[in-house]
C-alpha positions as CSV (number, residue, x, y, z in Angstrom):
1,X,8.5,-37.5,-36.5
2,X,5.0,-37.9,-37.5
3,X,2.9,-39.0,-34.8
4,X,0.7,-42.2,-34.7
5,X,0.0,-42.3,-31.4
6,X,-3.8,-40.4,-30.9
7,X,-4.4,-38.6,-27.6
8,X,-1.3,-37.5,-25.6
9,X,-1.1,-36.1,-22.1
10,X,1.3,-34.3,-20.7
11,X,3.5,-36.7,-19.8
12,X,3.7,-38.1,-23.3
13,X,5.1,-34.6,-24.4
14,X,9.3,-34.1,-24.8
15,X,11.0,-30.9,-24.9
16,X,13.0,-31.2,-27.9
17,X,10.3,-33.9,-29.7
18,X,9.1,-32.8,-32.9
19,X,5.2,-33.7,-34.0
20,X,4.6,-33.6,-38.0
21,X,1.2,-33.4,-39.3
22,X,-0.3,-34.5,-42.6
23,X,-0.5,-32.2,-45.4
24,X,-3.5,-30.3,-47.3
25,X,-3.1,-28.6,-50.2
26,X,-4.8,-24.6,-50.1
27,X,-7.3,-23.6,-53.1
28,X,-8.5,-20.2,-54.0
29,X,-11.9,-22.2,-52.6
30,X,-10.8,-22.0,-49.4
31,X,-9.2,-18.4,-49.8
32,X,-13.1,-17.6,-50.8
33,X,-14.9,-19.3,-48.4
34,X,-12.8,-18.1,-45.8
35,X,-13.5,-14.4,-47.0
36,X,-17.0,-14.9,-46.6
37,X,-16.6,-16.5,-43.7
38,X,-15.2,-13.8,-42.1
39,X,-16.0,-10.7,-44.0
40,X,-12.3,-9.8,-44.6
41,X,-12.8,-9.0,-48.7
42,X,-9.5,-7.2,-48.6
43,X,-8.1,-7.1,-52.1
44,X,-5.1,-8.6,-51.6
45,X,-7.0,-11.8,-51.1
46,X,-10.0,-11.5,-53.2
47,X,-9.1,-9.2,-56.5
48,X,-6.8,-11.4,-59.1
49,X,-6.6,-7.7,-60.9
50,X,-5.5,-5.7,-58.2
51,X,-3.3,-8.6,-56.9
52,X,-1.4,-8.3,-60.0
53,X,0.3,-5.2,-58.9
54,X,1.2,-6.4,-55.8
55,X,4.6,-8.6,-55.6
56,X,2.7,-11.9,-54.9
57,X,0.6,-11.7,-58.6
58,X,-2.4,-13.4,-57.2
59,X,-4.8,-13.7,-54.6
60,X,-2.9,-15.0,-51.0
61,X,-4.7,-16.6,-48.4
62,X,-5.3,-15.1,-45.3
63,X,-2.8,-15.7,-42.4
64,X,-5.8,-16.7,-40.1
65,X,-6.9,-19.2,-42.5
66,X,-3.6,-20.9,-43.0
67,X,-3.5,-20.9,-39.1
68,X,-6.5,-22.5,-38.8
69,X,-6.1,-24.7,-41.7
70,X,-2.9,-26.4,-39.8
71,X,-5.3,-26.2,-36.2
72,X,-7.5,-28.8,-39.2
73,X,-4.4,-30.7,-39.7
74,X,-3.0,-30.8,-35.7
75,X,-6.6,-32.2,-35.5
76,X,-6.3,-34.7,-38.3
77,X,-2.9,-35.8,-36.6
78,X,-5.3,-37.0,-33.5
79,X,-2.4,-36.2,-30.8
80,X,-5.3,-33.9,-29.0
81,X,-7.9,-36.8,-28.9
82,X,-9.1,-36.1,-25.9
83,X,-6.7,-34.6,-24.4
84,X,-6.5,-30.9,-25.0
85,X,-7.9,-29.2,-22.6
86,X,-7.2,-25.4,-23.9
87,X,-5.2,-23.1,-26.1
88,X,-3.9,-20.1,-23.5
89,X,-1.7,-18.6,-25.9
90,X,-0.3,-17.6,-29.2
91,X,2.8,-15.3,-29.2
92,X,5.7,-14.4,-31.5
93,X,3.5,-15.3,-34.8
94,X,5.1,-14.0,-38.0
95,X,3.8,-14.2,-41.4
96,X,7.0,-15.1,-43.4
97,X,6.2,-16.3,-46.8
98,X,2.8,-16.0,-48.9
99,X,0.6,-19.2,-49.1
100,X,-0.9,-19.0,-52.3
101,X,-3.8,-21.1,-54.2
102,X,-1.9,-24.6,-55.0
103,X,0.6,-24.7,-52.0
104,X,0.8,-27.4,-49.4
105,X,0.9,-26.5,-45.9
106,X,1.3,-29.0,-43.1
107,X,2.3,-27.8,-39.7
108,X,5.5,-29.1,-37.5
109,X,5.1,-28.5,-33.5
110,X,8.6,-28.5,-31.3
111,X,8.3,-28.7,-28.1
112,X,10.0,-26.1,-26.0
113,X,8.9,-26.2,-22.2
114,X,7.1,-28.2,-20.1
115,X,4.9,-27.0,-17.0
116,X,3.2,-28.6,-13.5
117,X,0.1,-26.4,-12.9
118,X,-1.0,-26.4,-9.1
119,X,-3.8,-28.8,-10.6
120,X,-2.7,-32.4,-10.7
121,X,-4.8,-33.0,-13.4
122,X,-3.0,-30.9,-16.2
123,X,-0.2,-29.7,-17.3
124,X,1.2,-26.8,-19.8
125,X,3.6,-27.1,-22.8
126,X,4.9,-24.3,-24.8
127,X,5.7,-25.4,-28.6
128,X,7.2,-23.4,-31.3
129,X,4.8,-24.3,-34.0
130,X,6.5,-24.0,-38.3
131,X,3.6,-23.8,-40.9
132,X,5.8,-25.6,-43.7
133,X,4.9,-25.6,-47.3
134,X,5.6,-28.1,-50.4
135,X,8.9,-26.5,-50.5
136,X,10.5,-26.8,-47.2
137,X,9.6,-22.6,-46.5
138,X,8.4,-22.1,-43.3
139,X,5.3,-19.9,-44.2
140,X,4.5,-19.0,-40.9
141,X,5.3,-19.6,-37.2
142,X,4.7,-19.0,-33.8
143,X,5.0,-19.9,-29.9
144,X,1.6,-21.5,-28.7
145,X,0.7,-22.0,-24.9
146,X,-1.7,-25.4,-24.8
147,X,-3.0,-26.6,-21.5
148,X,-3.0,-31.0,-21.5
149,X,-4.7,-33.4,-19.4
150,X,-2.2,-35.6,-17.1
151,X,-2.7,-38.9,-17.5
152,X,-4.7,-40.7,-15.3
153,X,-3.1,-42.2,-12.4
């Protein structure tokens, strides 16, 4: 279910409850600027020559971009207005399918635990996160710790 509702605590979080964000579409722009950005010119991003001997035939983006293009769109999705408090985690993530210049990615978070902390204030929830492209592939995924507020009593 894509979610309208901006800023959710804790308590607003279901185990089971599935959060879909919008979509953005990836361009060898970003694939660029995120090369620059962080000085990873490998040619399996960069070099459209070289790339053509590799299976994917062109550039691919960086799996840290196309994670941090979908952090954009959790963003854009507003369900951390104000709320989030930290990220304390990121296990079990797999690169499973190369994003390329043209797909669309748009990210859907599962919920998969819920925690107290000995804090009143916040709370933990574990989600099993599914980078999704235009296709239906999963792209990438992962299990993500992220620390909530608790809503104010």
């Amino acid at each position: 279910m894509s979610s309208s509702k901006r800023g959710l605590y804790w308590e607003d979080f279901e185990v089971g409850q599935t959060l879909v964000t919008p979509a953005r579409t990836i361009t060898s722009t970003d694939i660029v600027n995120f090369a620059c950005l962080s000085g990873d010119f490998n040619e399996v991003h960069t070099n459209w020559e070289y790339c053509k001997t590799t299976p994917f035939g062109e550039p691919i983006a960086h799996g840290p971009l196309v994670y941090a293009i979908c952090g954009g769109l959790n963003y854009a999705s507003g369900i951390n207005d104000g709320t989030l408090l930290a990220l304390l985690g990121v296990d079990k993530w797999r690169m499973l399918s190369p994003v390329k210049h043209g797909d669309t990615v748009h990210m859907e978070t599962t919920v998969i635990e819920k925690k107290e902390t000995s804090k009143s204030d916040r709370g933990v929830i574990k989600v099993q996160r599914k980078f999704v492209n235009q296709n239906g592939t999963v792209v990438q995924e992962m299990e993500t710790a992220l620390m909530y507020r608790r809503r104010p009593r």
